[in-house]
N, CA and C atoms as a LAMMPS dump frame, in Angstrom:
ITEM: TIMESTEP
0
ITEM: NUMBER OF ATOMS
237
ITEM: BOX BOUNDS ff ff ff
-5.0000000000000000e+02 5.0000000000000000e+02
-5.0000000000000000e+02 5.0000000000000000e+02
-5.0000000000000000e+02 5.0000000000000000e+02
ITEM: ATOMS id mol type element x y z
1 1 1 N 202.164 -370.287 -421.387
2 1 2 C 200.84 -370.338 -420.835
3 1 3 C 200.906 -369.832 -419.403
4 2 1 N 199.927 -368.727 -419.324
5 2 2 C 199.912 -368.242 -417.457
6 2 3 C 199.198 -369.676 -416.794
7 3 1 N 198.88 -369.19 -415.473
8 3 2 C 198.828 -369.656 -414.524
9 3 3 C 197.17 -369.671 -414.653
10 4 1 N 196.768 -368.293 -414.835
11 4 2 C 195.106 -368.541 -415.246
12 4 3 C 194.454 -369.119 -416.462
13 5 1 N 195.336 -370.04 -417.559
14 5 2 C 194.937 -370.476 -418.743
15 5 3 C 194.206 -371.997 -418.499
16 6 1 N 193.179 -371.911 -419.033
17 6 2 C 192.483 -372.711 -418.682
18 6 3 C 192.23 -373.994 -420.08
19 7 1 N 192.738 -375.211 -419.711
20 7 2 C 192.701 -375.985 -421.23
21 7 3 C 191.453 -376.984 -421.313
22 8 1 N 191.466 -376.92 -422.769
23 8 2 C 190.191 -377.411 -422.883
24 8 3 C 190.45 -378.924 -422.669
25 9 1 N 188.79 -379.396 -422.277
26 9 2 C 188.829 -381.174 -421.64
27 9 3 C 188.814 -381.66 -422.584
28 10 1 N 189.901 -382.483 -422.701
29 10 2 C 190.562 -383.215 -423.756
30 10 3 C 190.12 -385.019 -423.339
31 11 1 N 189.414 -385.956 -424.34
32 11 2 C 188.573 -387.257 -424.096
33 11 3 C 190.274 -387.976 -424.835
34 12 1 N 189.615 -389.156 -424.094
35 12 2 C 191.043 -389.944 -424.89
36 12 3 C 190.588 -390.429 -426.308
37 13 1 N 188.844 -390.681 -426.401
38 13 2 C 188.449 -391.097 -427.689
39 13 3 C 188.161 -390.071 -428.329
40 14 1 N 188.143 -389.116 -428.214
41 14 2 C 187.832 -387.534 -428.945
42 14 3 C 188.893 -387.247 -429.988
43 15 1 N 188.341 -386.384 -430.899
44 15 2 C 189.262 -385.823 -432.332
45 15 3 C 188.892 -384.231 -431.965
46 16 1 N 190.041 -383.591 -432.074
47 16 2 C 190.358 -382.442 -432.069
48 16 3 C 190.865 -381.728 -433.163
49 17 1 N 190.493 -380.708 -433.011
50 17 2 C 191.362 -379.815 -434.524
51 17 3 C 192.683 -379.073 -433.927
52 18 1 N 193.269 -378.313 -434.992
53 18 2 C 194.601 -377.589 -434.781
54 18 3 C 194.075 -376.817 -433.439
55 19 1 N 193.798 -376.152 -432.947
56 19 2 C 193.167 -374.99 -432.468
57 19 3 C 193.048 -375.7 -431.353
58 20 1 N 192.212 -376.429 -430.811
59 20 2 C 191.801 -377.05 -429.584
60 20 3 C 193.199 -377.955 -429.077
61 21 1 N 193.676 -378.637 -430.203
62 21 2 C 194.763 -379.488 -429.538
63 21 3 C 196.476 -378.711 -429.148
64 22 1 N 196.415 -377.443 -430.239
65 22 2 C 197.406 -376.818 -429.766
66 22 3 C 197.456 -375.636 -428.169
67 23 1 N 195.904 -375.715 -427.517
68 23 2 C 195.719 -375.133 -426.743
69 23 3 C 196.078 -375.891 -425.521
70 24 1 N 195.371 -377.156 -425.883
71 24 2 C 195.916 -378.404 -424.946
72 24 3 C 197.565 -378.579 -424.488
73 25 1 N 198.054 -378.271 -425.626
74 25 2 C 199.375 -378.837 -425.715
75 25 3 C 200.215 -377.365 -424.929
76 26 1 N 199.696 -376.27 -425.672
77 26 2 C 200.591 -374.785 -424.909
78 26 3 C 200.963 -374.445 -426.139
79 27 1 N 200.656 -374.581 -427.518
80 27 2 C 200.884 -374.378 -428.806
81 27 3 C 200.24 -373.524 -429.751
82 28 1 N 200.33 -372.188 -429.806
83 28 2 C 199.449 -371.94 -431.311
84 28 3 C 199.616 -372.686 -432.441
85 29 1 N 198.332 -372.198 -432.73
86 29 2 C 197.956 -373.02 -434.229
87 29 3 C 199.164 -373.391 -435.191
88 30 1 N 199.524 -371.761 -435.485
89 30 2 C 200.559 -372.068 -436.464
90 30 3 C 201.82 -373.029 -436.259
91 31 1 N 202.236 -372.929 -434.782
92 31 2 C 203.345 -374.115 -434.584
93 31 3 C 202.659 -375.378 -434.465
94 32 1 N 201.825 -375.511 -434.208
95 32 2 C 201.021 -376.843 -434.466
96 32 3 C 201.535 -377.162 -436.394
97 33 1 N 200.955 -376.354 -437.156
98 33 2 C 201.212 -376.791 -438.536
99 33 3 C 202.362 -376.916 -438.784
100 34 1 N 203.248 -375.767 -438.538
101 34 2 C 204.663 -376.225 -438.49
102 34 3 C 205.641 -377.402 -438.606
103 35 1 N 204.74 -377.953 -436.932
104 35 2 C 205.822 -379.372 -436.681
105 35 3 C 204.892 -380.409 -437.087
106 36 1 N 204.037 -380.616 -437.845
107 36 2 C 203.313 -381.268 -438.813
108 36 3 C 204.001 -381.26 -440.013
109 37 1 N 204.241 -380.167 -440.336
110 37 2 C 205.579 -380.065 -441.955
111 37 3 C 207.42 -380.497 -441.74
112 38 1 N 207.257 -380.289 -440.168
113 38 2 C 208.61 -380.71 -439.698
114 38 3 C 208.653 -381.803 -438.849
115 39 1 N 207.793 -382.342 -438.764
116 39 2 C 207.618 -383.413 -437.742
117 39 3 C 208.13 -383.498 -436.109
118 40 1 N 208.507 -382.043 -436.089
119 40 2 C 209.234 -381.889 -434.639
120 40 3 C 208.47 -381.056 -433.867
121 41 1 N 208.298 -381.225 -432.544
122 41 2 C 207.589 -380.49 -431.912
123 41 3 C 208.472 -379.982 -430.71
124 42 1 N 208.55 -378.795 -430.242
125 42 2 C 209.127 -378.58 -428.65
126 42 3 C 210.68 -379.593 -428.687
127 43 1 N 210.997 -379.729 -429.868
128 43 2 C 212.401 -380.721 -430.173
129 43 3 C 212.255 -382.128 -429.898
130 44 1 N 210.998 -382.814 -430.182
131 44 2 C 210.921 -383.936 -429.801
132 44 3 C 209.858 -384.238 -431.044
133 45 1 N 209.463 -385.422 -431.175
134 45 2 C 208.475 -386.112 -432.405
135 45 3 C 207.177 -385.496 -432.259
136 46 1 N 206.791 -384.386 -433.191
137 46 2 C 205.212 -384.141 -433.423
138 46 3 C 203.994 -385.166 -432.98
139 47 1 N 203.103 -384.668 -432.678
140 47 2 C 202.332 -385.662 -431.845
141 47 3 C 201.54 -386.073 -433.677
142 48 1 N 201.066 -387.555 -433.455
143 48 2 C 200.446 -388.089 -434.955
144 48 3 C 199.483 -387.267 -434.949
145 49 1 N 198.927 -387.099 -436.422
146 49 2 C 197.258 -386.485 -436.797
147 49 3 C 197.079 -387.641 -437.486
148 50 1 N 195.551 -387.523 -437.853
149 50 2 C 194.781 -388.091 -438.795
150 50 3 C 194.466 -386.682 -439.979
151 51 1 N 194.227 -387.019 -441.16
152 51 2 C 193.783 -386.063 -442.281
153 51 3 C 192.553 -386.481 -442.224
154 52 1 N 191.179 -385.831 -441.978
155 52 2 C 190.162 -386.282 -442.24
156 52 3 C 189.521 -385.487 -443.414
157 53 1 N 189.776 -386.051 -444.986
158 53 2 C 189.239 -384.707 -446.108
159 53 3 C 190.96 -384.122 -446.099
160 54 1 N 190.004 -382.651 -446.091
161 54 2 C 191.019 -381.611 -445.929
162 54 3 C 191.604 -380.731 -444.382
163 55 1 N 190.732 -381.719 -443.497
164 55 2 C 190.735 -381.313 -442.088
165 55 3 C 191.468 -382.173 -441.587
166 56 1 N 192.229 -381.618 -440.449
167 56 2 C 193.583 -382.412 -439.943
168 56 3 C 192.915 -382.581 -438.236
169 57 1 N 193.238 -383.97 -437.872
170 57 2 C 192.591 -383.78 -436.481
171 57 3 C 193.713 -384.427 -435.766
172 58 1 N 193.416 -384.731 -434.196
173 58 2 C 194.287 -385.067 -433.237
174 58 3 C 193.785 -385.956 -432.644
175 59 1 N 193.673 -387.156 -432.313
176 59 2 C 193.106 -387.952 -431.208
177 59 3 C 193.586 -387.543 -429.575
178 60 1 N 192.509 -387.504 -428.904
179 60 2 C 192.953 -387.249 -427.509
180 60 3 C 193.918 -387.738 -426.665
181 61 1 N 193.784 -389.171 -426.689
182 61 2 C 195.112 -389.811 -426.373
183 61 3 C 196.186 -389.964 -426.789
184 62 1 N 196.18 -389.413 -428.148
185 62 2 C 198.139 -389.139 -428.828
186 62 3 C 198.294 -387.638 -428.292
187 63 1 N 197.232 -386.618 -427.853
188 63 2 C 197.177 -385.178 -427.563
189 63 3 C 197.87 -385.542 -425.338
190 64 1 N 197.236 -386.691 -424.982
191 64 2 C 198.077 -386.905 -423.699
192 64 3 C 199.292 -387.454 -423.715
193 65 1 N 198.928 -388.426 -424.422
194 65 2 C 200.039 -389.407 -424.362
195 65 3 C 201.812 -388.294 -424.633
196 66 1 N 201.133 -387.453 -425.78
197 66 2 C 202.63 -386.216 -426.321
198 66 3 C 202.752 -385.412 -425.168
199 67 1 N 202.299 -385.286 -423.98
200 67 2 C 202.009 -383.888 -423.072
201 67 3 C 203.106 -384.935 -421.96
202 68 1 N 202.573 -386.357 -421.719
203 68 2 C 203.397 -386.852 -420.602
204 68 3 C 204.587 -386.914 -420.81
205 69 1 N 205.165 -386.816 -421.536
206 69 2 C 206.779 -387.199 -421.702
207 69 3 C 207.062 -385.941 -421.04
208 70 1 N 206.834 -384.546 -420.483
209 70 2 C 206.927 -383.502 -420.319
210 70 3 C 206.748 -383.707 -418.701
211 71 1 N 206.005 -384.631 -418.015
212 71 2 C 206.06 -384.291 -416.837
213 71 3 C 206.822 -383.751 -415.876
214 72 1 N 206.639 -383.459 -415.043
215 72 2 C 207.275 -382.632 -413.755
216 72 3 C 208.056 -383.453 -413.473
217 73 1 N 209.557 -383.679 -412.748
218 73 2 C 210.136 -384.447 -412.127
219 73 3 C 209.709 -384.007 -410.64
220 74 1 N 209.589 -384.614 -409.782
221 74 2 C 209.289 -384.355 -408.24
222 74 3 C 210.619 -384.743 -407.602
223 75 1 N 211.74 -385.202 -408.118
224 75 2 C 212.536 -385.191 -407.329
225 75 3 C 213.871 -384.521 -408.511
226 76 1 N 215.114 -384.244 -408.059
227 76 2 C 216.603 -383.967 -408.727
228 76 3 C 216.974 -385.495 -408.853
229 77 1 N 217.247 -385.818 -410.24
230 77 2 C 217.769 -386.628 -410.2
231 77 3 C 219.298 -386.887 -410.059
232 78 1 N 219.903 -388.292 -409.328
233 78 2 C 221.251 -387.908 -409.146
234 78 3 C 222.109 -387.974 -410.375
235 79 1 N 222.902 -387.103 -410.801
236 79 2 C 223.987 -388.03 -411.871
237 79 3 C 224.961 -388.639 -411.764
């Protein structure tokens, strides 16, 4: 994702589809489905869906909650 990509406002009570939540995340669609069939995402646990029907959605807050483990460190940590 550049620097000018702009993500869509993601609600913590909101349902999202493939498309919106993999934009959120820095994901096309298709790796979105992917680590839904593989349960792995970016090498770590796929964020949960709901199946709603035949439509697969994302809740907003499993769409943050999967993004923070990613944060920035602000400092080097020592080893």
């Amino acid at each position: 994702m550049n620097q000018n990509t702009v993500l869509p406002a993601i609600k913590d009570d909101g349902v999202y589809d493939t498309a919106t939540s993999g934009a959120f995340l820095g994901f096309q669609p298709t790796t979105m489905r992917n680590a839904r069939n593989k349960g792995k995402l970016a090498g770590v646990k796929a964020p949960a869906f709901i199946k709603m029907g035949s439509a697969v959605r994302y809740r907003g807050k499993t769409l943050k909650d999967w993004r923070a483990q990613f944060a920035e460190q602000t400092k080097t940590q020592a080893a």
